[in-house]
DRENVEXMAR-122872 format. One record per residue (C-alpha): residue number from 0; residue in three letters; x, y, z. Coordinates in pm, 1 decimal. Each point is the difference from the previous one (the first is absolute). Layout:
N
pt n NUM; res ALA; u X; v Y; w Z .
...
END
This chain:
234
pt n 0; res UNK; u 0.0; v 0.0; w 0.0 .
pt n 1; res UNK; u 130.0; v 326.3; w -74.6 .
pt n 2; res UNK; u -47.5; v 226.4; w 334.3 .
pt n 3; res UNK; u 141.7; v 321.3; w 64.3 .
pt n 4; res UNK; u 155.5; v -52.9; w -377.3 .
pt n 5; res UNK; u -160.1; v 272.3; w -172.6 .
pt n 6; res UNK; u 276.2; v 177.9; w -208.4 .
pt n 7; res UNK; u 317.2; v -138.3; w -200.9 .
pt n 8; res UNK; u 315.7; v 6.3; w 132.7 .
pt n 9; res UNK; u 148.9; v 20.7; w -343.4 .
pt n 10; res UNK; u 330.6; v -130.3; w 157.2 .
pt n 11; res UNK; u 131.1; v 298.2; w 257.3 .
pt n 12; res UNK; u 0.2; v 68.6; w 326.3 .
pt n 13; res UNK; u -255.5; v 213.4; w 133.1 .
pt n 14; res UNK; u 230.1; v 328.6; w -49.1 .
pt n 15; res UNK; u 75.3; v -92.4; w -324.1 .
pt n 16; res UNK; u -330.2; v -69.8; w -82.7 .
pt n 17; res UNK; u -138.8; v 356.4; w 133.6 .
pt n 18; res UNK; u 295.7; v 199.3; w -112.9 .
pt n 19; res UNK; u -92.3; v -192.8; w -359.9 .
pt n 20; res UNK; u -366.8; v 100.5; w -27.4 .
pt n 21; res UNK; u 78.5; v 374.7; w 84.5 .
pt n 22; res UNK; u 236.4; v 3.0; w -229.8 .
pt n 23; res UNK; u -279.9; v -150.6; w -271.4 .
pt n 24; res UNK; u -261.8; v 271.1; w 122.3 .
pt n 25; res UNK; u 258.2; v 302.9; w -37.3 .
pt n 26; res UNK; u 59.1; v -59.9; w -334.7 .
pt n 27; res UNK; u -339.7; v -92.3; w -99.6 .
pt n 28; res UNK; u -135.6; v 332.8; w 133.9 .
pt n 29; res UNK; u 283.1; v 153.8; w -155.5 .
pt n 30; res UNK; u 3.2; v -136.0; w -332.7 .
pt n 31; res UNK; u -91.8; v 194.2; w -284.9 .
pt n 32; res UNK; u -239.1; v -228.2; w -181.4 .
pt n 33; res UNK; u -82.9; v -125.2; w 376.0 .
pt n 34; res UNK; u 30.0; v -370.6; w -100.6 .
pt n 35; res UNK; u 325.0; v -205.6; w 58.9 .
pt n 36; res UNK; u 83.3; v -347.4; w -100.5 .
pt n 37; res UNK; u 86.4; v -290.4; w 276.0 .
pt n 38; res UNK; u -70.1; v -366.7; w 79.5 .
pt n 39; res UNK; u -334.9; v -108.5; w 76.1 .
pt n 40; res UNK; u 58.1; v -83.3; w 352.1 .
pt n 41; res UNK; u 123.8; v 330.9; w 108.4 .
pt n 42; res UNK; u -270.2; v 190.6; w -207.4 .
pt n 43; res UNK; u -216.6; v -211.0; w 212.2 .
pt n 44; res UNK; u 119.4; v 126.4; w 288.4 .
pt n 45; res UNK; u 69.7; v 352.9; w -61.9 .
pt n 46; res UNK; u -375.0; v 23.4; w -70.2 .
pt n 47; res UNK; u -113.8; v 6.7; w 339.2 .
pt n 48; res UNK; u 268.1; v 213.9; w 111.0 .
pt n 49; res UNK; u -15.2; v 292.7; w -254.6 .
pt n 50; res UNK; u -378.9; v 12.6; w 45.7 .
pt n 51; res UNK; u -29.1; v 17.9; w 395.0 .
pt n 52; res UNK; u 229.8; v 317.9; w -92.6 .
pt n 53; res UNK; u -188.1; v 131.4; w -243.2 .
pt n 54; res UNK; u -351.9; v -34.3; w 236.0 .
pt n 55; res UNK; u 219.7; v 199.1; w 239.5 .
pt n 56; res UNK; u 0.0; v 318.2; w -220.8 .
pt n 57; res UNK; u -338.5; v -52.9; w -158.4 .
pt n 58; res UNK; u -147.3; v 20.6; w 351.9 .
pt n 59; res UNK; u 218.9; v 313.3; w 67.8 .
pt n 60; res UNK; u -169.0; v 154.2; w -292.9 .
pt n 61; res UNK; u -319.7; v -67.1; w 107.5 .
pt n 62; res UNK; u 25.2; v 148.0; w 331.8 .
pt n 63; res UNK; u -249.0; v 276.3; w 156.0 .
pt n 64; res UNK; u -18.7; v 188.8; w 287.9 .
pt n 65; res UNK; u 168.3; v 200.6; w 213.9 .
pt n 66; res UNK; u 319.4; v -211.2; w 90.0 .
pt n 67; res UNK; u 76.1; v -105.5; w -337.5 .
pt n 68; res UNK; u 350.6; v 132.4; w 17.2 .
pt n 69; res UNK; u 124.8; v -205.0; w 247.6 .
pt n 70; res UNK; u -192.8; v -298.4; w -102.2 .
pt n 71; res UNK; u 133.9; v 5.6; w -351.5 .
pt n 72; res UNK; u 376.5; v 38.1; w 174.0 .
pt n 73; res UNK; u -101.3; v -348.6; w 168.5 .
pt n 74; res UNK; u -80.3; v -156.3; w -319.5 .
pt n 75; res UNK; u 277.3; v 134.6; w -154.6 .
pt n 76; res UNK; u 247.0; v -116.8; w 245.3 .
pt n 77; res UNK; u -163.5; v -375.8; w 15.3 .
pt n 78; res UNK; u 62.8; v 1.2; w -390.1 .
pt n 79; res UNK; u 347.1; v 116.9; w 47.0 .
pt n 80; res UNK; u 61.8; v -351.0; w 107.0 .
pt n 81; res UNK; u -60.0; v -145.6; w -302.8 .
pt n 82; res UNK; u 252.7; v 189.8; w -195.2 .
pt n 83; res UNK; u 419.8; v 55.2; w 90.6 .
pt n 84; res UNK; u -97.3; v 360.7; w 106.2 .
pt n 85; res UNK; u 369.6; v 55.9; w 138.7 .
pt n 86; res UNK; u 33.5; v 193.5; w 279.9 .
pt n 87; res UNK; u -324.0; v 240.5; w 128.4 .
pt n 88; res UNK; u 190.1; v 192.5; w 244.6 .
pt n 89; res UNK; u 289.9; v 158.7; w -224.1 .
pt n 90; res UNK; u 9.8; v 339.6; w -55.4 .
pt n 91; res UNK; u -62.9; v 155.6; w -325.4 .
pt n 92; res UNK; u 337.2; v 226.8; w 43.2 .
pt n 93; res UNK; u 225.8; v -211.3; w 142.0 .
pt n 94; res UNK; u 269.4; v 17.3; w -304.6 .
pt n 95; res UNK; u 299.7; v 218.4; w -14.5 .
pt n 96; res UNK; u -80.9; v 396.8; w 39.6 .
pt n 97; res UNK; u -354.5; v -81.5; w 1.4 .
pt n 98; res UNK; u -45.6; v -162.8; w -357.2 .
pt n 99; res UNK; u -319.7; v -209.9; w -38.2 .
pt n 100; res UNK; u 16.0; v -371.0; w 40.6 .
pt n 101; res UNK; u -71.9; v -230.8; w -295.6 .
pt n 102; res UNK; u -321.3; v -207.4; w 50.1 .
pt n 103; res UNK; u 73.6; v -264.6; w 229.0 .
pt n 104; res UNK; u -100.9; v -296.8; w -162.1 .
pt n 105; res UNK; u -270.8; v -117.1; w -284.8 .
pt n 106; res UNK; u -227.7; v -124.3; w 326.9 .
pt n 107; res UNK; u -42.3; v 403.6; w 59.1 .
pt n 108; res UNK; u -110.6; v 59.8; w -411.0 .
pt n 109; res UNK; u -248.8; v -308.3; w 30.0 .
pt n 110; res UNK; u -138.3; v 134.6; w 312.5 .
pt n 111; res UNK; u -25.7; v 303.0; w -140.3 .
pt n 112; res UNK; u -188.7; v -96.1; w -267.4 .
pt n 113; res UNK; u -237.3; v -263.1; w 144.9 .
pt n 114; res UNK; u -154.2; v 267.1; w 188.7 .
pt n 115; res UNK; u 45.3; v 262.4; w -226.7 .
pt n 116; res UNK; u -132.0; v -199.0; w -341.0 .
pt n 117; res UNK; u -79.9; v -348.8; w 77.2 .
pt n 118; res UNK; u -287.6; v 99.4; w 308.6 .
pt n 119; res UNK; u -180.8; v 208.0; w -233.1 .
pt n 120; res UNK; u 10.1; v -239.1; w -293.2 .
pt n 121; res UNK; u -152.8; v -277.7; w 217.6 .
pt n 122; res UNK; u -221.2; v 230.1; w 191.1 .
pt n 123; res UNK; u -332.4; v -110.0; w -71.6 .
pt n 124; res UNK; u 140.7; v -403.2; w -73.7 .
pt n 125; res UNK; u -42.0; v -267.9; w 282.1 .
pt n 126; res UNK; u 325.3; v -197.4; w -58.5 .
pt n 127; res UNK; u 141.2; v -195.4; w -314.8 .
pt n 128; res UNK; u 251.4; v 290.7; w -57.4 .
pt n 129; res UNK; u 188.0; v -242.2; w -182.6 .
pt n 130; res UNK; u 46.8; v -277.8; w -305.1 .
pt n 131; res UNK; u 214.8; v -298.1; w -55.8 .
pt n 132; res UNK; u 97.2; v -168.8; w -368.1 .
pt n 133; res UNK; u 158.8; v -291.9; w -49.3 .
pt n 134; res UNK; u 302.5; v 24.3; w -265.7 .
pt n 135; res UNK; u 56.8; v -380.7; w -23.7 .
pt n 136; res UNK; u 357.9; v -127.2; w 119.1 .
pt n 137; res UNK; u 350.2; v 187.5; w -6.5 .
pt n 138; res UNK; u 288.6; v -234.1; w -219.2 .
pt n 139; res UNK; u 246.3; v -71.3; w 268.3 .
pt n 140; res UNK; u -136.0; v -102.0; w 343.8 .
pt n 141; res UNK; u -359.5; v -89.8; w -172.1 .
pt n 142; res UNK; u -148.7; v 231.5; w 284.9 .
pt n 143; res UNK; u -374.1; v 144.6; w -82.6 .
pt n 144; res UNK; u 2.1; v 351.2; w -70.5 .
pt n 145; res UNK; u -265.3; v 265.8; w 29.6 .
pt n 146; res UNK; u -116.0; v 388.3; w -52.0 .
pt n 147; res UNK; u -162.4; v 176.8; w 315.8 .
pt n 148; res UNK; u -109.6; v 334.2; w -62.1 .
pt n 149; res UNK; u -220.7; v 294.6; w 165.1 .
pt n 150; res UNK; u -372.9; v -15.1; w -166.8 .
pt n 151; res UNK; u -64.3; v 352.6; w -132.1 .
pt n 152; res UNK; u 297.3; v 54.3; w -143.8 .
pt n 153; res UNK; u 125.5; v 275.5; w -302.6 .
pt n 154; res UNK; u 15.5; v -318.6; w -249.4 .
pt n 155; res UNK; u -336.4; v -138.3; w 90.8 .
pt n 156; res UNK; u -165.4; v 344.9; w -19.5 .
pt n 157; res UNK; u 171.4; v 80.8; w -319.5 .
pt n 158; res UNK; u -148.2; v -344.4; w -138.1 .
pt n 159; res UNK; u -296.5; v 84.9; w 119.9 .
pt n 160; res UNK; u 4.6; v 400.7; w -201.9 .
pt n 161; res UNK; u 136.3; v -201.1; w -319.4 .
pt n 162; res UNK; u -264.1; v -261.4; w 26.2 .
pt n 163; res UNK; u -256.6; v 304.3; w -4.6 .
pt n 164; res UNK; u 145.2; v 186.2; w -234.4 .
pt n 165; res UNK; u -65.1; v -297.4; w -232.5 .
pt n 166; res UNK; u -310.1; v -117.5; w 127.2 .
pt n 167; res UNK; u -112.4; v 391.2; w -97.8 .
pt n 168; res UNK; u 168.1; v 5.6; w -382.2 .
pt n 169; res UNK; u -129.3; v -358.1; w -81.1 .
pt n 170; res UNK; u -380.6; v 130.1; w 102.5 .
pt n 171; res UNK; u 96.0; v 369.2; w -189.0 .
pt n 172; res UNK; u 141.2; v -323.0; w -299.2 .
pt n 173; res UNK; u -326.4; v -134.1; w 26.2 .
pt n 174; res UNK; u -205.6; v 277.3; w -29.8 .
pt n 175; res UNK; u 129.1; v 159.7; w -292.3 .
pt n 176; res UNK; u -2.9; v -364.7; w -188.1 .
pt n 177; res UNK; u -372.4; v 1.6; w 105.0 .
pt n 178; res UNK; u -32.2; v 351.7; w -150.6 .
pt n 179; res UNK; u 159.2; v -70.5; w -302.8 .
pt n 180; res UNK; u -164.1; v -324.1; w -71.2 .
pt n 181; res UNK; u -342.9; v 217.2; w 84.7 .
pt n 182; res UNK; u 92.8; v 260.4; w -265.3 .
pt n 183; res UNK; u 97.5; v -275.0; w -241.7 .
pt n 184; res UNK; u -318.5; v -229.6; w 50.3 .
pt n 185; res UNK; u -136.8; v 358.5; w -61.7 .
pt n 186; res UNK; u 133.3; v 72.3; w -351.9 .
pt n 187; res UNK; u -76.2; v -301.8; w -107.3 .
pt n 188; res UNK; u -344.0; v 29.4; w 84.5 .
pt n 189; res UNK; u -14.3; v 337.2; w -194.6 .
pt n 190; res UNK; u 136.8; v -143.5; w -286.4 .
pt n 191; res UNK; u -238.1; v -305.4; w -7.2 .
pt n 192; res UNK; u -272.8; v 238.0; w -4.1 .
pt n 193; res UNK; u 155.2; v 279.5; w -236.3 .
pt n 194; res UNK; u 3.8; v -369.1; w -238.4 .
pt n 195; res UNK; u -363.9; v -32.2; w 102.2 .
pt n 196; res UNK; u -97.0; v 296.3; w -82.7 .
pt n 197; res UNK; u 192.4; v -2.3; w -358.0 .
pt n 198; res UNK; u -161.1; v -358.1; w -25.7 .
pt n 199; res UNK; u -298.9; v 149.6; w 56.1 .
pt n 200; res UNK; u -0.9; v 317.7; w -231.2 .
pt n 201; res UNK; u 141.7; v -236.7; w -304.3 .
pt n 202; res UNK; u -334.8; v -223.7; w 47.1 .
pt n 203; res UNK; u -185.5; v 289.3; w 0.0 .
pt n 204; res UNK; u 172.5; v 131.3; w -326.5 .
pt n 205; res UNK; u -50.5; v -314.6; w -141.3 .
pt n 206; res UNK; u -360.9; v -66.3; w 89.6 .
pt n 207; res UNK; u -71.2; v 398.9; w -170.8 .
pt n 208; res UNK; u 180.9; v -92.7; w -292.6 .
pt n 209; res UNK; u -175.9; v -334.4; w -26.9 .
pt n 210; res UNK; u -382.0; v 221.3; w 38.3 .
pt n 211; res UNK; u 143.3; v 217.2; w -259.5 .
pt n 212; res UNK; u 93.4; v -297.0; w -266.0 .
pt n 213; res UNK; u -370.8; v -132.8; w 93.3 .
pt n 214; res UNK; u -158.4; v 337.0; w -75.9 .
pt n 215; res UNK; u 154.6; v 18.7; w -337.4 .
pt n 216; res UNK; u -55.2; v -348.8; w -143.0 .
pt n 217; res UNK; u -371.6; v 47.1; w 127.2 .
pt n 218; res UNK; u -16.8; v 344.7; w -226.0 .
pt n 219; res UNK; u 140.5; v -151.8; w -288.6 .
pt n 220; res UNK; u -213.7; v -330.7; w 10.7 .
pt n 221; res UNK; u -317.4; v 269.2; w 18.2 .
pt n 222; res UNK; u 138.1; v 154.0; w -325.7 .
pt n 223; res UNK; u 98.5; v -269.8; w -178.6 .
pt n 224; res UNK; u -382.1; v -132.9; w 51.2 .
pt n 225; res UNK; u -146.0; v 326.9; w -65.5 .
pt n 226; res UNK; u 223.6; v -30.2; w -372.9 .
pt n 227; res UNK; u -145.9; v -351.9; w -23.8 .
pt n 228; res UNK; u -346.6; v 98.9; w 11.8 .
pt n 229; res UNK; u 34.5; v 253.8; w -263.1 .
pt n 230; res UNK; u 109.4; v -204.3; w -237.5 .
pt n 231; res UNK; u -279.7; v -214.0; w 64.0 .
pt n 232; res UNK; u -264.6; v 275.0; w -43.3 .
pt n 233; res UNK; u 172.9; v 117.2; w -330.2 .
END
């Protein structure tokens, strides 16, 4: 039975382990496309970890009342925990005639922006701040690898403005085919019944000429009678 075995080991000692998965969470929060590639077992693992952070600032951003300063410091401090944040207490001119210090370590930038950023992204989102692929497995050591990025990110809502964008021409597309076939099936129709009407207009030409002929073979049958009879009387 597997009591009190809820996470992986992945091989280290505990402070191996923890010092491992803050590592992982800095420079996921600090990457630029906000997705890095590692085995599956450790994206596994880093899941948890990154996301109990992440709660931390969402619920800083979502504080009210009057002693939301100091609760927000609370927060802030818990979530320090889950980054190398360097040392708190130094002083910010502590370098030769008073220059400024560098930024401690990359802990301080992903703090920074968790609560700056990340708590407003995820303000109004109950968990599942992240997502994990699977790549297959790396040629070497045969070990499973996998993608875990932040949901929300600049690709994804880029996709998601492209995917508009086209959705939006292909309808425009669609339209003006719809038009054009319209005005076509329109033409057409005006020039089967410009034939109709020609059609029409030669039958009728045809039908006077025809009452004409008809007229004139009925006068000269009359006269050629009225010469017959004539003859007869003379």
């Amino acid at each position: 039975m597997r009591h009190l075995k809820a996470h992986r080991k992945l091989g280290r000692t505990s402070e191996h382990r923890m010092s491992m998965l803050r590592n992982l969470a800095v420079s996921l929060i600090n990457s630029r496309e906000e997705r890095i590639v590692t085995t599956l077992p450790k994206a596994k693992e880093l899941r948890p970890f990154v996301e109990r952070a992440i709660t931390l600032s969402r619920k800083a951003n979502n504080l009210e009342g009057d002693d939301t300063g100091a609760r927000a410091l609370h927060l802030r401090r818990q979530a320090a925990g889950f980054f190398h944040a360097g040392n708190m207490q130094a002083a910010a001119l502590s370098g030769k005639r008073g220059q400024v210090r560098l930024p401690r370590t990359a802990g301080v930038a992903a703090l920074k922006r968790l609560f700056d950023e990340l708590g407003e992204r995820y303000k109004d989102r109950p968990g599942g701040y992240t997502r994990i692929f699977k790549l297959g497995r790396r040629a070497g050591d045969n070990a499973e690898l996998a993608i875990i990025e932040l949901v929300d990110n600049q690709g994804e809502r880029e996709a998601i403005e492209a995917a508009k964008k086209r959705k939006t021409a292909g309808t425009k597309k669609k339209k003006g085919s719809e038009a054009k076939s319209a005005r076509s099936t329109a033409a057409k129709k005006g020039t089967a019944d410009t034939s109709a009407k020609a059609a029409d207009k030669t039958e009728d030409v045809k039908s006077a000429d025809a009452s004409e002929a008809a007229v004139e073979s009925s006068e000269e049958t009359a006269a050629v009678e009225t010469e017959s009879g004539r003859t007869e009387e003379s």
